[in-house]
C-alpha positions as CSV (number, residue, x, y, z in Angstrom):
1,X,4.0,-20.9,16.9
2,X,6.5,-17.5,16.7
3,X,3.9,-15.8,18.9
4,X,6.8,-14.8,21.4
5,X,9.1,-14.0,18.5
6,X,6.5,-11.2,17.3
7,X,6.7,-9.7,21.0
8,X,10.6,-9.5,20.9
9,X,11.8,-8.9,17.4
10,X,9.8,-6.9,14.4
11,X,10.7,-5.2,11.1
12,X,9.3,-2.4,8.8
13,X,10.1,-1.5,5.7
14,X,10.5,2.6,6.6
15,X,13.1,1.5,9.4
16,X,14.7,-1.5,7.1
17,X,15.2,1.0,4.3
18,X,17.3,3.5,6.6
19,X,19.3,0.5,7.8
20,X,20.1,-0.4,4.2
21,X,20.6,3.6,2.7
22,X,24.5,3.5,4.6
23,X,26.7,4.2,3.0
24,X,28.4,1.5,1.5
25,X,31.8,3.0,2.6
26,X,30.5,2.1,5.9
27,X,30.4,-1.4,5.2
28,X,33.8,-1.4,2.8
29,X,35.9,-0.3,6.4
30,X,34.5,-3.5,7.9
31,X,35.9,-7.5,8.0
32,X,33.3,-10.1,7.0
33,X,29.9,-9.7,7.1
34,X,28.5,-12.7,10.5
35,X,25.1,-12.2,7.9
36,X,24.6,-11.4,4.6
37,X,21.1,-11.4,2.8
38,X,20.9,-10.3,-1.4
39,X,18.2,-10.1,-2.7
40,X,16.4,-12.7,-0.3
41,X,12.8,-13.6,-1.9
42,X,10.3,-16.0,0.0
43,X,7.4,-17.2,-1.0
44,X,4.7,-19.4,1.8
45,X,2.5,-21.6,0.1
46,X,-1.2,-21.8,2.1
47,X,-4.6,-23.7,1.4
48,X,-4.9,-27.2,-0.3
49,X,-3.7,-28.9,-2.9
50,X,-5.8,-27.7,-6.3
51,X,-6.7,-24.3,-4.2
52,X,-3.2,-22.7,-3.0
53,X,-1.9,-19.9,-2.8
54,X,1.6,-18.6,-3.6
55,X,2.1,-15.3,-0.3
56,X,5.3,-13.0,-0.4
57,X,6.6,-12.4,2.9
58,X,9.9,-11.1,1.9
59,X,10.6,-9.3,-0.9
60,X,14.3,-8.9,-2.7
61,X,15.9,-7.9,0.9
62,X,19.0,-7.2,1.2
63,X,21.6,-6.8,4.8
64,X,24.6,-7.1,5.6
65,X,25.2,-7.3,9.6
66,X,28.8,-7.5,11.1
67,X,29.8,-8.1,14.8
68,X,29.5,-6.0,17.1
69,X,26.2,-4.3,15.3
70,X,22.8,-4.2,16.5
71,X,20.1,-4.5,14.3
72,X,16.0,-3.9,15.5
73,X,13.6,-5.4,13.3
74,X,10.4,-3.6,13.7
75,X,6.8,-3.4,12.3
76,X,3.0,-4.6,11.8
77,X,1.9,-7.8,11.5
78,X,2.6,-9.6,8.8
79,X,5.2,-7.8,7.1
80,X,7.6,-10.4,7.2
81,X,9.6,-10.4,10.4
82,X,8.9,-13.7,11.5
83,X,10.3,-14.9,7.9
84,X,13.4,-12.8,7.6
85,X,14.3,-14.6,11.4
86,X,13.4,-17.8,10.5
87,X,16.1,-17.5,7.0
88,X,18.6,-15.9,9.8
89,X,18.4,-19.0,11.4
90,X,18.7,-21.2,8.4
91,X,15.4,-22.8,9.5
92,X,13.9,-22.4,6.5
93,X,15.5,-21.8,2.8
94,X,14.9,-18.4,0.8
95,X,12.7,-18.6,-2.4
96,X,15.4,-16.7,-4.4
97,X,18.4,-14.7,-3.3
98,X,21.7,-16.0,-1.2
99,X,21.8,-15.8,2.2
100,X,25.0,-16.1,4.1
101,X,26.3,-16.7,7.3
């Protein structure tokens, strides 16, 4: 269903840990975050009922993007990139953290 989404927009965790090592003076200079993730958990829940399974697609993530920036989201599959668009979006709710637009 995100098949396209995959092609345009990925993220790894090497590349998403340089983006959130900057300095934090960095973001102190700036006005209001357009998106904020802290500590954004979410879980998918897959089989049937009496046989599922809890999957981590996102773990304790934290962003904070303000206008004007550019962020690429890069990586395998199944590392969450998909996920961390789809709470972006507000399509779907995080399993623990705040996310804020």
């Amino acid at each position: 269903a995100y098949g396209g989404l995959r092609s345009i927009v990925s993220i790894g965790a090497e590349r998403m840990s340089r983006v959130l090592a900057r300095p934090a003076t960095v973001a102190a200079m700036r006005p209001t975050p357009l998106l904020e993730f802290r500590q954004v958990s979410r879980r998918w829940r897959t089989g049937m009922l009496g046989a599922s399974t809890d999957i981590l697609a996102l773990s304790r993530a934290s962003l904070t993007l303000h206008a004007g920036e550019v962020m690429a989201v890069t990586g395998a599959g199944g590392v969450g990139k998909s996920t961390l668009l789809l709470l972006a979006a507000g399509s779907v709710r995080s399993s623990a953290g705040e996310v804020r637009w």
